[in-house]
C-alpha positions as CSV (number, residue, x, y, z in Angstrom):
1,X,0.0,0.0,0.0
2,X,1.5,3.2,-0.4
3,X,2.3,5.5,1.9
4,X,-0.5,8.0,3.3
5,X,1.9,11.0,3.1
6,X,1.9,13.2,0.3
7,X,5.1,12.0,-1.9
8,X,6.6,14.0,-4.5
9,X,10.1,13.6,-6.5
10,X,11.5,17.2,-7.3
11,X,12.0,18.5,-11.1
12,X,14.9,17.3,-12.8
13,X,17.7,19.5,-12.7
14,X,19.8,17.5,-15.3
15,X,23.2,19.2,-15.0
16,X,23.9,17.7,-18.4
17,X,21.3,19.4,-20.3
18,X,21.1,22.4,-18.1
19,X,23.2,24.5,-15.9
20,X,21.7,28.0,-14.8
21,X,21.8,29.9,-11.7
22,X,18.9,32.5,-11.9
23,X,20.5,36.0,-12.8
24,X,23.2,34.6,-14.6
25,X,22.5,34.0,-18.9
26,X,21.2,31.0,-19.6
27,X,23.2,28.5,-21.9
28,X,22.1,25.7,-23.4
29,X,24.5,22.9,-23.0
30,X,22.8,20.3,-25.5
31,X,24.1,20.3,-28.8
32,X,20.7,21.3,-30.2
33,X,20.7,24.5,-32.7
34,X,19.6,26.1,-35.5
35,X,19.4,26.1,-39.0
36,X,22.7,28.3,-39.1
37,X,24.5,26.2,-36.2
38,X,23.9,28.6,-33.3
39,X,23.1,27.8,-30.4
40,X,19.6,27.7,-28.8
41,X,20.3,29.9,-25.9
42,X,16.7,30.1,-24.5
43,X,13.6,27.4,-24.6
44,X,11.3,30.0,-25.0
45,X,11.5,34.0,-25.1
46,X,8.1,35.6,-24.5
47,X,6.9,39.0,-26.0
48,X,5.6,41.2,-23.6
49,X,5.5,41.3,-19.8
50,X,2.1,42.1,-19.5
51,X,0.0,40.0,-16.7
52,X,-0.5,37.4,-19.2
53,X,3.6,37.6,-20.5
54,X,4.7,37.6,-16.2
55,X,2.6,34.1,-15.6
56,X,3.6,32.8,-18.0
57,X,7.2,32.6,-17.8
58,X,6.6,31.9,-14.0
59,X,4.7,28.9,-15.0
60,X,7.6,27.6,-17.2
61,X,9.6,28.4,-14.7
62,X,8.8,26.1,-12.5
63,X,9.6,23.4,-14.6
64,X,12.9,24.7,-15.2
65,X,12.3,26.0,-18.7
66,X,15.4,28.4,-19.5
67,X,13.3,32.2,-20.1
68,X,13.5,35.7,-21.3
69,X,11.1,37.9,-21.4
70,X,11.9,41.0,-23.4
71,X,9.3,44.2,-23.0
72,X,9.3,46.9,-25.2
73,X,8.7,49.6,-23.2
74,X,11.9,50.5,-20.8
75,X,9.9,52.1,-17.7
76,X,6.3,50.5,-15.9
77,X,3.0,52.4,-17.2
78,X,2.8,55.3,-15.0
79,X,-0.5,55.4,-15.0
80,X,-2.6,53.1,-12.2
81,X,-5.7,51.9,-13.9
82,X,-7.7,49.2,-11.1
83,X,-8.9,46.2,-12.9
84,X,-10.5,43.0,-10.9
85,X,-9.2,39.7,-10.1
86,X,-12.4,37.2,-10.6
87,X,-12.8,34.1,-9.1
88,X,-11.3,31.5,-11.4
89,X,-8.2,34.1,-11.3
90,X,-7.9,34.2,-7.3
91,X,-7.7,30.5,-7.1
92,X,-5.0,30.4,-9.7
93,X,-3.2,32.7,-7.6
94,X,-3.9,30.6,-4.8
95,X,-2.6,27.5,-6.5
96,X,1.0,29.5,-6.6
97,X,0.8,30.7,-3.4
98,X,0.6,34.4,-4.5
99,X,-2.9,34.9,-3.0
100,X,-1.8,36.7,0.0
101,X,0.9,39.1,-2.0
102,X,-2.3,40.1,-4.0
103,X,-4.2,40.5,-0.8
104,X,-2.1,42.9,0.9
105,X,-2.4,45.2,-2.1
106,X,-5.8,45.1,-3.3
107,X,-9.6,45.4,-2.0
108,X,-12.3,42.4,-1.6
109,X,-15.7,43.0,-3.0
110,X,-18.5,41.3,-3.2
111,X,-19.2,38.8,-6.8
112,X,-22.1,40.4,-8.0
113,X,-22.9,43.3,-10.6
114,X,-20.5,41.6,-13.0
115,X,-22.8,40.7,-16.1
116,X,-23.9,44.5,-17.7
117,X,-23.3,45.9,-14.4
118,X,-26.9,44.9,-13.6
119,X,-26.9,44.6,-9.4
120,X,-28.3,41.6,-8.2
121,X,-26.2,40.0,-5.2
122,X,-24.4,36.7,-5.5
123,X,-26.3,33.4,-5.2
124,X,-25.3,31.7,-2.3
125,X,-22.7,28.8,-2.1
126,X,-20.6,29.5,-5.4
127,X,-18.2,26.7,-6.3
128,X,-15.3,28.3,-5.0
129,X,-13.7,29.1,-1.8
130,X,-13.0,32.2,-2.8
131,X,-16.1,33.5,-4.0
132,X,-15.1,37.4,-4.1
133,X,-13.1,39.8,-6.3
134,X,-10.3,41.5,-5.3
135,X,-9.9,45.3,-6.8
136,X,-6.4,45.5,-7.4
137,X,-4.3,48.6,-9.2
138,X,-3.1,46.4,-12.7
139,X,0.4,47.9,-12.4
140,X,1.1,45.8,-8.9
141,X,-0.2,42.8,-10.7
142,X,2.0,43.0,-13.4
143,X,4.7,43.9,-10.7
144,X,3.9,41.1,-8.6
145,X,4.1,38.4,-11.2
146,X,6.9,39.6,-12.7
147,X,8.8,39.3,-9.2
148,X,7.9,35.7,-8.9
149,X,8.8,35.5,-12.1
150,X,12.0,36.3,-11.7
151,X,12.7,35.2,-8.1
152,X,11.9,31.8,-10.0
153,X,15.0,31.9,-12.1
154,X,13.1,34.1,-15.3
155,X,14.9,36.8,-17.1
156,X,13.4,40.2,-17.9
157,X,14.4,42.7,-20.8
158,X,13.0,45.9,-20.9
159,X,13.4,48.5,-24.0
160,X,13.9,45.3,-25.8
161,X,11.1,44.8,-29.1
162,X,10.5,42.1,-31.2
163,X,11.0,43.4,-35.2
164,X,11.4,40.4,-36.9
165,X,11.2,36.2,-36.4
166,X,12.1,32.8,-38.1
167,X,11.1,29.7,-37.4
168,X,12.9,26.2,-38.2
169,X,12.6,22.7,-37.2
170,X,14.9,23.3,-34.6
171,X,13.4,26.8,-33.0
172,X,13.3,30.3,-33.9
173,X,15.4,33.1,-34.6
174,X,14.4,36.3,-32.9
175,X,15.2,39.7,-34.7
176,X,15.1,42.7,-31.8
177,X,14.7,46.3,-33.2
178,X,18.2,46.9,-32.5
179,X,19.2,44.4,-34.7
180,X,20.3,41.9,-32.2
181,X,19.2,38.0,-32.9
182,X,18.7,35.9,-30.3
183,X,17.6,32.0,-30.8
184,X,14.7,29.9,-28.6
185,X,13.0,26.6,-29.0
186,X,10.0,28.7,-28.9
187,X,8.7,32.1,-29.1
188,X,4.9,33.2,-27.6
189,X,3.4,36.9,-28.2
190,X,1.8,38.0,-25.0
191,X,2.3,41.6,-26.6
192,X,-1.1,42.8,-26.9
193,X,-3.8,43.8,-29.1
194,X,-1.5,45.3,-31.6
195,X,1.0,42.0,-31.5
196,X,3.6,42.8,-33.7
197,X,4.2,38.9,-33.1
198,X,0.8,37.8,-34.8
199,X,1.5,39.9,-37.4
200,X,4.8,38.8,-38.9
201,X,3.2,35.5,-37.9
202,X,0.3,36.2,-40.5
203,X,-2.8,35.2,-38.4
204,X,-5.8,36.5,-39.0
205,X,-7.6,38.3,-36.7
206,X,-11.1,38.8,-37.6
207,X,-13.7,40.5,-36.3
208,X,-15.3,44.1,-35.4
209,X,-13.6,47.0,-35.5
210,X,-14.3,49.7,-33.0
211,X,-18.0,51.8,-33.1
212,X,-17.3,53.8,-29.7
213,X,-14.9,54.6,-27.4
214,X,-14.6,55.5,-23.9
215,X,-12.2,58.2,-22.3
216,X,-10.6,56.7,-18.5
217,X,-8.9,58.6,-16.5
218,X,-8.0,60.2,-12.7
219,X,-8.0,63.7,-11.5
220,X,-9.3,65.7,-9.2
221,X,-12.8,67.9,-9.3
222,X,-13.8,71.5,-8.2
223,X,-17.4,70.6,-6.6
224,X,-19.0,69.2,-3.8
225,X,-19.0,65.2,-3.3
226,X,-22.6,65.4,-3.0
227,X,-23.5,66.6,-6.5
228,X,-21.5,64.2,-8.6
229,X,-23.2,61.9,-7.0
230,X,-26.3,63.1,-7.5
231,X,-25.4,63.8,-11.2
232,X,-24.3,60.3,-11.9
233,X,-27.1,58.3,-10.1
234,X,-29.3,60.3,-12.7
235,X,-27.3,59.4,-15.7
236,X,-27.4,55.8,-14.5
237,X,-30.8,55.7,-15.4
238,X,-30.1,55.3,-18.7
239,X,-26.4,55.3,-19.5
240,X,-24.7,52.8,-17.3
241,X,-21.2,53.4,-18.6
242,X,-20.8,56.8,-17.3
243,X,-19.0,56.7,-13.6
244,X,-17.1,59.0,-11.5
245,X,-16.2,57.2,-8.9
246,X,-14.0,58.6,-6.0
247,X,-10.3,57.5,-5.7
248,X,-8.7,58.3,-3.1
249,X,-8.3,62.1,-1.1
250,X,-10.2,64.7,-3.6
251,X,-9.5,62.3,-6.8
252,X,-11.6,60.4,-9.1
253,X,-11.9,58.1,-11.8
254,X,-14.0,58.8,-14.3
255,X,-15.4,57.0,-17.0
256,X,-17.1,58.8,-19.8
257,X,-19.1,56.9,-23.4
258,X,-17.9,58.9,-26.2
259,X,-20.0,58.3,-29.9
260,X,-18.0,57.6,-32.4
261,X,-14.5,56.6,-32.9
262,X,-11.5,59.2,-32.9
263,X,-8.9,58.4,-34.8
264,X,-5.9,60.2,-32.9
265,X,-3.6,57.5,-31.6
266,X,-1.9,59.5,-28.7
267,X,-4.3,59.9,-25.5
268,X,-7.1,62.4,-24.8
269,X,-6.1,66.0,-23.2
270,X,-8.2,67.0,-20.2
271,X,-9.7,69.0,-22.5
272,X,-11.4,66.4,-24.2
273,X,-12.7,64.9,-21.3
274,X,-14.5,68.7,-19.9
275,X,-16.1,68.6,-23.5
276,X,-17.5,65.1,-23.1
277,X,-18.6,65.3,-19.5
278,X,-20.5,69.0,-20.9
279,X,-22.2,67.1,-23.6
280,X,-23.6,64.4,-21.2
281,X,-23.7,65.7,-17.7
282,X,-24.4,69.5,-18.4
283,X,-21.5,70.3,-16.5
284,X,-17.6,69.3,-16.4
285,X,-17.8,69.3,-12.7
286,X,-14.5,71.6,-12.5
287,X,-11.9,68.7,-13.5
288,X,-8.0,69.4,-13.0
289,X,-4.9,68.1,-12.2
290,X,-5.4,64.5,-14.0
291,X,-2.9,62.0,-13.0
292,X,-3.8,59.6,-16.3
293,X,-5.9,60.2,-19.0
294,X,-6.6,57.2,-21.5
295,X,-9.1,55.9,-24.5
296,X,-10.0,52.4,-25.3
297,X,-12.7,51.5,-28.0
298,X,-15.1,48.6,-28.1
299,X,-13.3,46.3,-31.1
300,X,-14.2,42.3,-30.8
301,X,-11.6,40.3,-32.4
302,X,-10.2,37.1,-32.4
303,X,-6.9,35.2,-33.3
304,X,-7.8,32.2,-36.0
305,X,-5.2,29.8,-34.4
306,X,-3.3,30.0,-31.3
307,X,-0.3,28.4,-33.2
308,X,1.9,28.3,-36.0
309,X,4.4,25.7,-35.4
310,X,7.2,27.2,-32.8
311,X,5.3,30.5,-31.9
312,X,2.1,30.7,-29.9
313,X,-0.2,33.5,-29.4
314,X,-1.6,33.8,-26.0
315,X,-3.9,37.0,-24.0
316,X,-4.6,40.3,-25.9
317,X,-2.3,38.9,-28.6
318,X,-4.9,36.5,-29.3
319,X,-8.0,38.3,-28.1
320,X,-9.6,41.4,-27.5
321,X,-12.8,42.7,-26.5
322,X,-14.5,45.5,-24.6
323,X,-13.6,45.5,-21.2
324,X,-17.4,45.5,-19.8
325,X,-17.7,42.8,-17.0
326,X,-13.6,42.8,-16.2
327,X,-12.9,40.1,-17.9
328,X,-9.9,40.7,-20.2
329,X,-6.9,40.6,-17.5
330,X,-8.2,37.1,-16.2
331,X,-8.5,36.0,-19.6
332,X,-4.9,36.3,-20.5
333,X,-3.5,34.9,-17.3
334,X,-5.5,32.1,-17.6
335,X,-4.0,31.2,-21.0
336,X,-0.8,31.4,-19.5
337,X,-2.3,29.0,-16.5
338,X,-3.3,26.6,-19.5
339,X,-0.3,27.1,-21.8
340,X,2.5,26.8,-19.4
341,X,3.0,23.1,-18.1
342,X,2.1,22.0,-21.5
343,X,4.8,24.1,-23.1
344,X,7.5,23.1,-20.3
345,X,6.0,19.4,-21.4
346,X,6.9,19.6,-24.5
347,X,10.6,21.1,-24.1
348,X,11.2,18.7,-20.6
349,X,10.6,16.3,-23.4
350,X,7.5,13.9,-21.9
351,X,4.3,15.6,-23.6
352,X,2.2,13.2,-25.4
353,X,2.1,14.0,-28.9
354,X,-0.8,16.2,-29.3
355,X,-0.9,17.7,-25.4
356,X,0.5,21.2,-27.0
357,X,-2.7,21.4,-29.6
358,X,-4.7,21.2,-26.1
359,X,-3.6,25.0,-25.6
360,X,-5.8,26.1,-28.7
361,X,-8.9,23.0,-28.2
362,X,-9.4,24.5,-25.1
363,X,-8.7,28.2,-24.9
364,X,-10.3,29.5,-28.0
365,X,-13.6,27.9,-27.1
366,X,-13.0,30.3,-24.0
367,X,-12.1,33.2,-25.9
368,X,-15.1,33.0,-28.1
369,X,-17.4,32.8,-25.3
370,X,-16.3,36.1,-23.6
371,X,-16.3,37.7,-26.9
372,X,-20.3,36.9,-27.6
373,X,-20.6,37.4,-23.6
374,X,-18.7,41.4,-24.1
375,X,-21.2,42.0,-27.3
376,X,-24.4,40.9,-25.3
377,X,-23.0,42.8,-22.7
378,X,-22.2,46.3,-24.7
379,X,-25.8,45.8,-26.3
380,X,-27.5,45.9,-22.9
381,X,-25.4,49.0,-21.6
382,X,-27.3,50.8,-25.2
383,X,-29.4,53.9,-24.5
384,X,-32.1,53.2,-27.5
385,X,-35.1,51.4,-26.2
386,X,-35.0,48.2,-27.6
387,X,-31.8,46.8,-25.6
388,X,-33.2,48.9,-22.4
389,X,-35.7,46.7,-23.1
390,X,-34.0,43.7,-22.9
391,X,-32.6,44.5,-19.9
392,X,-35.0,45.4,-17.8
393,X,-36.5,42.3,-18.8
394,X,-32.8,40.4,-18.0
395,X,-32.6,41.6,-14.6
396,X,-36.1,40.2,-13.9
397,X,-34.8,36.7,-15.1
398,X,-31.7,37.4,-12.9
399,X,-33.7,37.2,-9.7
400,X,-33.9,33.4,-10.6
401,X,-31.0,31.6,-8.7
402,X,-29.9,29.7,-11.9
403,X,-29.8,32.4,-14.2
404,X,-27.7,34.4,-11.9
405,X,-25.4,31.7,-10.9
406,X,-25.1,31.2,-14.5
407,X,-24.2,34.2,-15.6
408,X,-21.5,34.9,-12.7
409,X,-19.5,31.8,-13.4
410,X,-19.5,32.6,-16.9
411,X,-17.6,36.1,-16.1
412,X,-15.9,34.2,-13.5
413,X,-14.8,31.5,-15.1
414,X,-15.7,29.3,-12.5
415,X,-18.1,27.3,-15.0
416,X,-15.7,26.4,-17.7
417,X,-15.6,22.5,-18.3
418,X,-13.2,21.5,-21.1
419,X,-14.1,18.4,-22.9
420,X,-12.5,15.6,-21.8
421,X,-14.8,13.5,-23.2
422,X,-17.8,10.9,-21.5
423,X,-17.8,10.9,-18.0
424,X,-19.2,12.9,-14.6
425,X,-19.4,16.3,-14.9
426,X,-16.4,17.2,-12.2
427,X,-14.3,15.7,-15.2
428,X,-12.8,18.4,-17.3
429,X,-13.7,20.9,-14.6
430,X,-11.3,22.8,-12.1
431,X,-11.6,21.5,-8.8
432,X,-12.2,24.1,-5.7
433,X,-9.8,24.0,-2.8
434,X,-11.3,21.8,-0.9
435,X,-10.2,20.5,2.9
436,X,-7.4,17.9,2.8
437,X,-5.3,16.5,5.7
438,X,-2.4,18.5,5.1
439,X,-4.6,21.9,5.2
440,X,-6.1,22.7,2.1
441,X,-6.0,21.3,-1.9
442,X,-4.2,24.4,-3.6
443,X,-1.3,24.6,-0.9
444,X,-0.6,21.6,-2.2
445,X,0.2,23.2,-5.7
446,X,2.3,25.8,-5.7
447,X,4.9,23.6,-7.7
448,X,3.1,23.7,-11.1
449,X,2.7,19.8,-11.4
450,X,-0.1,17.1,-11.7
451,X,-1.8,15.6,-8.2
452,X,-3.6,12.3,-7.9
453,X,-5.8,12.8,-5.2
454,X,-6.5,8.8,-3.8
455,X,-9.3,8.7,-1.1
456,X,-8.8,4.7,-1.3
457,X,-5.1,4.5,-0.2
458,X,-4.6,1.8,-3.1
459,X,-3.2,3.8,-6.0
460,X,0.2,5.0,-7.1
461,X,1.4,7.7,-9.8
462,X,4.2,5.2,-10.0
463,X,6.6,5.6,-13.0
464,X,5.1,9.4,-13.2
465,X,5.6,10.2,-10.0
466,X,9.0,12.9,-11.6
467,X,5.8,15.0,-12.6
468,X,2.5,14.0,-10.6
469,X,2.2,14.4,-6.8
470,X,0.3,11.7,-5.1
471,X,-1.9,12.6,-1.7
472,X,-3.6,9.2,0.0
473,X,-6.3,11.2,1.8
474,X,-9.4,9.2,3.1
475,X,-11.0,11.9,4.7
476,X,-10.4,14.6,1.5
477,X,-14.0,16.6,0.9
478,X,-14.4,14.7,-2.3
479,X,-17.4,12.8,-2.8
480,X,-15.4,10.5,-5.8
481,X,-12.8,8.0,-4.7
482,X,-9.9,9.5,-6.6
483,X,-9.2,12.3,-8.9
484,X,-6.2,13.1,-11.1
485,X,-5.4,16.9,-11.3
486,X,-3.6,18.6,-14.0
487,X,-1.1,21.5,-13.2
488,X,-3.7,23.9,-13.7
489,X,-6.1,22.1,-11.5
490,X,-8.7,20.7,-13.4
491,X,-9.7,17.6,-13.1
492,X,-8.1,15.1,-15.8
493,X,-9.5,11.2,-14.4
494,X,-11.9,10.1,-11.8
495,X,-12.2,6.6,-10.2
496,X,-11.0,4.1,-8.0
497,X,-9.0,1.8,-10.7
498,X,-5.2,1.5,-11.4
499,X,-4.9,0.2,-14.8
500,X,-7.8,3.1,-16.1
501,X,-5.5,5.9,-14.4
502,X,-2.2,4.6,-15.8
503,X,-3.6,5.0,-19.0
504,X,-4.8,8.7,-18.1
505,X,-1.6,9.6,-16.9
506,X,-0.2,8.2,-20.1
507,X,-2.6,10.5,-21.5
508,X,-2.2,13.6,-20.0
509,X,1.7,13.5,-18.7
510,X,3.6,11.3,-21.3
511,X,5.1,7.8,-21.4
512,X,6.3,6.7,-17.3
513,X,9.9,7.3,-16.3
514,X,12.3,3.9,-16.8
């Protein structure tokens, strides 16, 4: 029988294929290279450490995948624009043990008022046990991540942009602006909406282009806390995207629909904002001293394919949509959640043959449902009458349990199932952190790698044990006798049978070790 303790083997650390001491550059010792015999210095660089570029090369990270990250821009955006950590993203964090770092610099709120901001409180008992949001400035999540990052052993380049690539059997040459080249087994754009990586890739990127836009930004105003408020619960009425919310001693942020589509690149003066907020409030409330000013449209588009053979496409880079119900942040690090062990698979050399096309089967589904989700969404925040219609009539249906719980794990993403094929419908789902005799399930994480879960004491991860954890736990909060978790923590097998489980770790983490 084996032994009721959680046992784990630690990564390999190879000296013969690698040797690398975080801070020092990486060098590949393997005789691999490319199609011009030199050497492949990284396993994979990454465009763009956004939040989606950051987790990312933490994630690979922890499987001692050899990283660089190089960032265009040379300084942090100055500007501190407060986006939301959802449910399905908190738990992620949780899985890594960065929860509490997040924490300490953001705000918990309730889960409710996600979908259209229509305010109906959250149904009780949500699948998670973190069933909250946490309002967090973006540039101390991008901060954050990056840390761990590099703390992990990742390197970080910063005024560094990608101009040109080539791809070979062996991996791909990387042209920076300077003209420096720089060789990977892998590249992946996490460089935004306007990835200069999907474009020298060639991947289409259909959909709509922008029909409004919205001016964000923070400053301070000349009247009386009383009367914005009073001014913007009467716009609410009928124009939910309008807010001036305050932000901290005397500041605001303030959020203000504009018609049309401008088609200056650089960012609004504070000028344009006192015109827009005379147009709708009557009044520009006596704005000054702005600390950002900013301008975003509404376009909805999406990547064709997540991969061309040695570069992948992963967050903005792949996706965009309007940022109504906060969902665009959590999107992107979730790819990275997804993408990473089965990238670090593939390079560690055990994936199964087709585990990498799992990044695209099961992200792009995602994506296109938070696209249709953003349009329905945009539709219902519409002055005219029809969708004001449609509304009204929506928050009436949300009063029903089902449709609300619906709806919030949909922007949550704590109702995603992939499809795993035939089976119980905890299979292809994440599991919540649930009670276990060592504390709690996602503590048990933090390491990136698979966990069989064995309520019967009888099963082994046996010759995968080098990449799956194994917890014998009769008294786990499960009611299944065993589950096998995936490094991103969804559930991969369920059952109580050895032979059925060797053949899903076969599946899922490659042929067992000799």
């Amino acid at each position: 029988m084996p032994s009721p303790e959680f046992t784990a083997e630690p990564s390999s650390n190879d000296t013969a294929e690698r040797d690398f001491t975080p801070g020092d550059v990486p060098v590949l010792h393997s005789p691999a290279s490319g199609a011009d015999g030199a050497p492949l210095t990284y396993d994979v660089i990454i465009a763009g450490c956004g939040p989606t570029g950051a987790m990312l090369a933490a994630e690979l990270r922890l499987h001692d995948v050899r990283v660089l990250v190089l960032e265009k821009e040379t300084e942090p955006v100055s500007f501190v624009r407060v986006v939301g950590l959802h449910m399905r993203s908190i738990e992620l964090m949780a899985m890594r043990g960065l929860l509490d770092r997040m924490l300490e610099h953001g705000r918990q709120r309730p889960a409710a008022g996600f979908f259209a901001a229509i305010t109906k409180p959250a149904p009780k008992d949500l699948d998670s046990a973190h069933a909250y949001m946490v309002g967090i400035p973006q540039p101390v999540i991008v901060n954050l991540l990056e840390e761990h990052a590099m703390q992990l052993g990742a390197q970080v380049r910063r005024g560094c942009a990608v101009a040109d690539f080539e791809q070979d059997d062996e991996g791909v040459t990387v042209e920076l602006a300077d003209g420096e080249q720089l060789r990977s087994r892998y590249l992946v754009g996490c460089d935004g909406g306007r990835s200069t990586v999907r474009k020298l890739l060639g991947v289409g990127f259909p959909g709509e282009p922008s029909r409004t836009e919205t001016l964000m930004g923070e400053m301070e105003m000349g009247v009386p806390q009383e009367e914005i408020a009073a001014k913007v619960t009467e716009i609410h009425e009928t124009d939910k995207r309008f807010d001036l919310r305050p932000f901290g001693e005397g500041v605001y942020r303030v959020v203000i629909p504009v018609g049309g589509v401008s088609d200056r690149e650089e960012p609004p003066t504070l000028e344009d904002f006192r015109q827009q907020l005379r147009a709708i409030a009557g009044t520009d409330f006596g704005v000054h001293s702005p600390r950002w000013l900013s301008r975003f449209g509404d376009a909805t588009r999406l990547a064709e394919r997540y991969r061309v053979g040695r570069v992948l496409l992963a967050g903005d880079a792949a996706h965009i949509h309007p940022p109504t119900g906060g969902q665009g942040l959590n999107l992107g690090v979730q790819d990275a959640f997804n993408l990473g062990w089965k990238l670090a698979a593939q390079i560690r050399g055990w994936a199964p043959a087709t585990l990498l096309d799992t990044y695209q089967a099961e992200r792009h589904p995602v994506a296109e449902d938070v696209l249709d989700n953003t349009r329905a969404q945009m539709e219902l925040h519409s002055t005219e009458p029809g969708p004001q219609a449609v509304r009204r009539l929506l928050a009436e249906l949300m009063d029903f349990d089902e449709v609300n719980r619906y709806l919030i794990e949909k922007i949550t993403a704590i109702g995603i199932r992939y499809d795993f094929g035939a089976g119980p419908d905890l299979l292809g789902r994440r599991l919540r952190d649930i009670d276990v005799k060592q504390g709690n399930l996602y503590g048990l994480l933090h390491r990136g790698r698979g966990l069989l879960l064995d309520r019967t004491e009888r099963l082994t991860a046996g010759g995968w044990s080098d990449r799956v954890d194994h917890l014998a736990d009769p008294t786990a909060a499960l009611d299944v006798p065993c589950v096998l978790l995936r490094p991103d923590g969804h559930v991969a097998w369920i059952g109580d049978d050895q032979k059925d489980l060797d053949a899903h770790l076969s599946r899922w983490f490659g042929k067992p070790a000799d």
